[in-house]
Chimera marker file (.cmm) of the C-alpha trace (Angstrom):
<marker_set name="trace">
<marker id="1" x="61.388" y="207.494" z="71.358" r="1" g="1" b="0" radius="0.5"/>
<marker id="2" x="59.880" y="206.830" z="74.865" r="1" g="1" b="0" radius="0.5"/>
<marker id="3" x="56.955" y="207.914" z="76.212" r="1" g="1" b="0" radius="0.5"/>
<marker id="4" x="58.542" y="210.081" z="78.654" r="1" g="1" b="0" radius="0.5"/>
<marker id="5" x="60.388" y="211.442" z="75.938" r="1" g="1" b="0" radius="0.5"/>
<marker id="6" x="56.906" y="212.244" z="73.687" r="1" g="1" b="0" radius="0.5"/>
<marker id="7" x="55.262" y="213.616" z="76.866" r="1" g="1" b="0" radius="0.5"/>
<marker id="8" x="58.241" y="216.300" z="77.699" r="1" g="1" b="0" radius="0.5"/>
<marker id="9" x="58.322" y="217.535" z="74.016" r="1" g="1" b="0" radius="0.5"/>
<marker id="10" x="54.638" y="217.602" z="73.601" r="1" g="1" b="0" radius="0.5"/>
<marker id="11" x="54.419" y="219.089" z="77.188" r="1" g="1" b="0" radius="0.5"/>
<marker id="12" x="56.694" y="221.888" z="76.169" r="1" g="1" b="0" radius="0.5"/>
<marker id="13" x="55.509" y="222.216" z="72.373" r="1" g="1" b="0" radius="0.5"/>
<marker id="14" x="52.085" y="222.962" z="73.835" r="1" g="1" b="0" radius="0.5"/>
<marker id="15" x="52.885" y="224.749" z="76.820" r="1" g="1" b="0" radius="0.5"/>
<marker id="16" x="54.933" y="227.558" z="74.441" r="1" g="1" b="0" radius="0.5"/>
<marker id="17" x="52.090" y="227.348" z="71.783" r="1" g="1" b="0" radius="0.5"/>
<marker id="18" x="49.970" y="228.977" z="74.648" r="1" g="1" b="0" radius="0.5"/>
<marker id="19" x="52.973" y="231.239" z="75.111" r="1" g="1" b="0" radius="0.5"/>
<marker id="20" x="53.096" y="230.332" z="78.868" r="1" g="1" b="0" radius="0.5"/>
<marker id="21" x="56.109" y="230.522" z="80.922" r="1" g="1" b="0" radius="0.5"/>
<marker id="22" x="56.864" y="226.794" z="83.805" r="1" g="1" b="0" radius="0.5"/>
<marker id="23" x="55.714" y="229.163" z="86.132" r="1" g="1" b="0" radius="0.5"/>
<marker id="24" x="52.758" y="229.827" z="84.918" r="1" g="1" b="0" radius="0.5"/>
<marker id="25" x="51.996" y="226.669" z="83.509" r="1" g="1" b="0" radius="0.5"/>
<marker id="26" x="52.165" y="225.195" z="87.116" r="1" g="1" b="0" radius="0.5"/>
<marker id="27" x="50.410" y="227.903" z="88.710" r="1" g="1" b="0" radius="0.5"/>
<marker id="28" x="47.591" y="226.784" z="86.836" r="1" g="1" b="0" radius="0.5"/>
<marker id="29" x="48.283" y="222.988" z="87.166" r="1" g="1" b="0" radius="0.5"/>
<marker id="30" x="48.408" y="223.924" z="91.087" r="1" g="1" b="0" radius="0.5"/>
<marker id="31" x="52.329" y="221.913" z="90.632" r="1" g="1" b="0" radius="0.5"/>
<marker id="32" x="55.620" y="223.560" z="91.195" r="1" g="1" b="0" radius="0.5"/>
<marker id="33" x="57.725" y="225.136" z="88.801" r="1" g="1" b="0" radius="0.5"/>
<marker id="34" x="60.463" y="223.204" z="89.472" r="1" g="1" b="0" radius="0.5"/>
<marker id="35" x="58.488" y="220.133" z="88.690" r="1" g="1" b="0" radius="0.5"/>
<marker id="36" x="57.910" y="221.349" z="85.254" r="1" g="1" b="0" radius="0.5"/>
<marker id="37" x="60.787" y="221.577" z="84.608" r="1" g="1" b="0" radius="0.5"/>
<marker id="38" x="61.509" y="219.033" z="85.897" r="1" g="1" b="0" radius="0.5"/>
<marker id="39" x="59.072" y="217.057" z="83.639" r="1" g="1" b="0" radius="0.5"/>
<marker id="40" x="60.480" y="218.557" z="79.944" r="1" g="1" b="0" radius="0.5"/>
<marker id="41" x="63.353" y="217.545" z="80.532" r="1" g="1" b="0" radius="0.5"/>
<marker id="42" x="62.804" y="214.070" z="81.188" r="1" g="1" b="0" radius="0.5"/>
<marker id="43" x="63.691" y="213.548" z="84.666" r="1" g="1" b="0" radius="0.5"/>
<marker id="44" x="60.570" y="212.661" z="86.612" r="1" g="1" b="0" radius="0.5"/>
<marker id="45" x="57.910" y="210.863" z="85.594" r="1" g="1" b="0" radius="0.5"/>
<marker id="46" x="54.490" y="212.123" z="85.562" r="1" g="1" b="0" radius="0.5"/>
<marker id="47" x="51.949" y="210.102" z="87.341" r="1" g="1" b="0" radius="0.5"/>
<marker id="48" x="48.232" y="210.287" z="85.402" r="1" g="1" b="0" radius="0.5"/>
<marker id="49" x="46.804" y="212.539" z="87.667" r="1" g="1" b="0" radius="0.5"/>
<marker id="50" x="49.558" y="214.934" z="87.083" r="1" g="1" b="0" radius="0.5"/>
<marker id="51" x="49.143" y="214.476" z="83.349" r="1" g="1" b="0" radius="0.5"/>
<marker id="52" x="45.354" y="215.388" z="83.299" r="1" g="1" b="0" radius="0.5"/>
<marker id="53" x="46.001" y="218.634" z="85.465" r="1" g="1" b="0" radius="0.5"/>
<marker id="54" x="48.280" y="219.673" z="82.857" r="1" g="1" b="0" radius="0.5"/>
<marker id="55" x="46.216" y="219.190" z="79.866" r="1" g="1" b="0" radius="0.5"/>
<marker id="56" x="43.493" y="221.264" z="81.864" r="1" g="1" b="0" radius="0.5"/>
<marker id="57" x="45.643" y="223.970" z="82.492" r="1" g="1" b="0" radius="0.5"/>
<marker id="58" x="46.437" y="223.921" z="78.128" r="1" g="1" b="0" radius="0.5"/>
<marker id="59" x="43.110" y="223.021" z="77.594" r="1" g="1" b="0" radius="0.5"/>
<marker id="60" x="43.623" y="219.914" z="75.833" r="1" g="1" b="0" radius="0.5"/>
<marker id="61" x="43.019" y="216.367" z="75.977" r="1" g="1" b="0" radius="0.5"/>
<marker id="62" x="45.368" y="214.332" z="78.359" r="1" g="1" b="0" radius="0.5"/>
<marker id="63" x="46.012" y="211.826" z="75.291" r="1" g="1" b="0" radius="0.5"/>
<marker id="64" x="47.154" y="214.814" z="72.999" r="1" g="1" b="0" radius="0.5"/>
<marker id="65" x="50.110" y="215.367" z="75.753" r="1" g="1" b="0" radius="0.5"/>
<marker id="66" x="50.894" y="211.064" z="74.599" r="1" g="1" b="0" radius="0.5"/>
<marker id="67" x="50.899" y="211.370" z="71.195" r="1" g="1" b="0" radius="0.5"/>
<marker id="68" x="53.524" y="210.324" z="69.548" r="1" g="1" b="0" radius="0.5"/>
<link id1="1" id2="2" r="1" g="1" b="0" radius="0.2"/>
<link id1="2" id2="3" r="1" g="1" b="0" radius="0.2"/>
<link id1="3" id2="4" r="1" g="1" b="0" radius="0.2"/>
<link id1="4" id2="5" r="1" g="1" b="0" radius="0.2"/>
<link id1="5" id2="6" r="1" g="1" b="0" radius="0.2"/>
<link id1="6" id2="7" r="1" g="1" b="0" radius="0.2"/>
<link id1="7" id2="8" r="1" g="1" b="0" radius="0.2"/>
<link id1="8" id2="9" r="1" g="1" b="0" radius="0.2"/>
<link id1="9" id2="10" r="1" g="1" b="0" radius="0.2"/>
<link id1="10" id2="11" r="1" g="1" b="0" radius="0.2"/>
<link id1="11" id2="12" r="1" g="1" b="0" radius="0.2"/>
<link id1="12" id2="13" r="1" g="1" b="0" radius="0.2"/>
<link id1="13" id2="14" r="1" g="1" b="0" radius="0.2"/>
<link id1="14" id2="15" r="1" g="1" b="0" radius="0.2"/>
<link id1="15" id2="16" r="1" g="1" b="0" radius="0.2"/>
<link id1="16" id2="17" r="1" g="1" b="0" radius="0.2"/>
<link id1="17" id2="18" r="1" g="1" b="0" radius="0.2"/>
<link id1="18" id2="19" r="1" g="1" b="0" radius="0.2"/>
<link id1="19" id2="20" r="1" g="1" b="0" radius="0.2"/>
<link id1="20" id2="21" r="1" g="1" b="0" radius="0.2"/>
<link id1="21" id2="22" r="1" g="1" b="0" radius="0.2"/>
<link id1="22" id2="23" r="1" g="1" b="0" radius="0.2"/>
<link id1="23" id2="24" r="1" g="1" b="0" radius="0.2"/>
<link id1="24" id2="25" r="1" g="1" b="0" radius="0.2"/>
<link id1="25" id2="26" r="1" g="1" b="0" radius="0.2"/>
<link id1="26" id2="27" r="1" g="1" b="0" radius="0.2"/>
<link id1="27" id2="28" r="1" g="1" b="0" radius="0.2"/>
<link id1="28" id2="29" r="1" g="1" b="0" radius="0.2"/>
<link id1="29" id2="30" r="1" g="1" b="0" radius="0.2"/>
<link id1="30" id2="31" r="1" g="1" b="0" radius="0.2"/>
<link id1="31" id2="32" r="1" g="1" b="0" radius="0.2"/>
<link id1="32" id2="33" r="1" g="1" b="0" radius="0.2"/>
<link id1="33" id2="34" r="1" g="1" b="0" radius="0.2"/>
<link id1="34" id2="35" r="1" g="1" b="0" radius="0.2"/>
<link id1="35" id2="36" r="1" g="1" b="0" radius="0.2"/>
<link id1="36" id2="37" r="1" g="1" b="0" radius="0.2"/>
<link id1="37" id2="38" r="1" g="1" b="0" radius="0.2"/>
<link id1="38" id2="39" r="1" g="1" b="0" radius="0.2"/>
<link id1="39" id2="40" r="1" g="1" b="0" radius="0.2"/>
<link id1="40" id2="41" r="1" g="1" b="0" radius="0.2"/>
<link id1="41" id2="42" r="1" g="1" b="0" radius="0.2"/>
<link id1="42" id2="43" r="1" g="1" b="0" radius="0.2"/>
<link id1="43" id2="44" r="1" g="1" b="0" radius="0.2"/>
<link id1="44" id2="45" r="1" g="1" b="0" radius="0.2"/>
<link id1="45" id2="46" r="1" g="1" b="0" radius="0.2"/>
<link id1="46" id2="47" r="1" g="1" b="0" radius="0.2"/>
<link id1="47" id2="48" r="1" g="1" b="0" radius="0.2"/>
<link id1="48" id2="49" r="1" g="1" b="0" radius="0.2"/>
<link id1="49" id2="50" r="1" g="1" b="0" radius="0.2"/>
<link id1="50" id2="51" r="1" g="1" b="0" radius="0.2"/>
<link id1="51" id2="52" r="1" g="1" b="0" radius="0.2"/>
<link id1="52" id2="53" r="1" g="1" b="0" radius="0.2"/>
<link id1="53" id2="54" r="1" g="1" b="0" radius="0.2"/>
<link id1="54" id2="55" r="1" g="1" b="0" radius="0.2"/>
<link id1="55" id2="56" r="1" g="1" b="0" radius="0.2"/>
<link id1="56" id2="57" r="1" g="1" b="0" radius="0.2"/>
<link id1="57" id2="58" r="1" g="1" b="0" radius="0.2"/>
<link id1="58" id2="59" r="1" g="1" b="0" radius="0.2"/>
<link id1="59" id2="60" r="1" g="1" b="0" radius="0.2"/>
<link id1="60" id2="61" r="1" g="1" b="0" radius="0.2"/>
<link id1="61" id2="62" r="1" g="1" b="0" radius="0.2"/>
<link id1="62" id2="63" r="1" g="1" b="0" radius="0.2"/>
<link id1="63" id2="64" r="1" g="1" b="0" radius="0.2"/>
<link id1="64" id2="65" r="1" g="1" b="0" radius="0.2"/>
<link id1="65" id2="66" r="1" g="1" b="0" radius="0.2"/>
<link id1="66" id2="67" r="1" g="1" b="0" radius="0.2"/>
<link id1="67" id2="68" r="1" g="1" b="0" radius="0.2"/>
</marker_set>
């Protein structure tokens, strides 16, 4: 599996563990919904900064979004 691949279903895994919906997800990233999903679905590529705002918003670790 790719790392894009491992960052979409961890993205997702978390971001419904936290029972959040894209939208609000990204209002609290300060991202677009769209970009979301976008992002779990494997069609853009998050750069690192991106990455680390989204772990914020879950409150997690940036490396537990990588984790394969």
């Amino acid at each position: 599996m790719e790392i894009r691949e491992v960052f979409a279903r961890n993205l997702k895994a978390m971001r419904e563990a936290r029972g959040f919906s894209q939208e609000e997800l990204a209002h609290r990233a300060g991202i677009d919904r769209t970009y979301v999903s976008s992002l779990e679905r494997c069609v853009y590529n998050a750069s690192i900064d991106v990455v680390d705002r989204l772990a914020r918003a879950l409150d997690r670790e940036a490396a537990e979004l990588l984790k394969r």
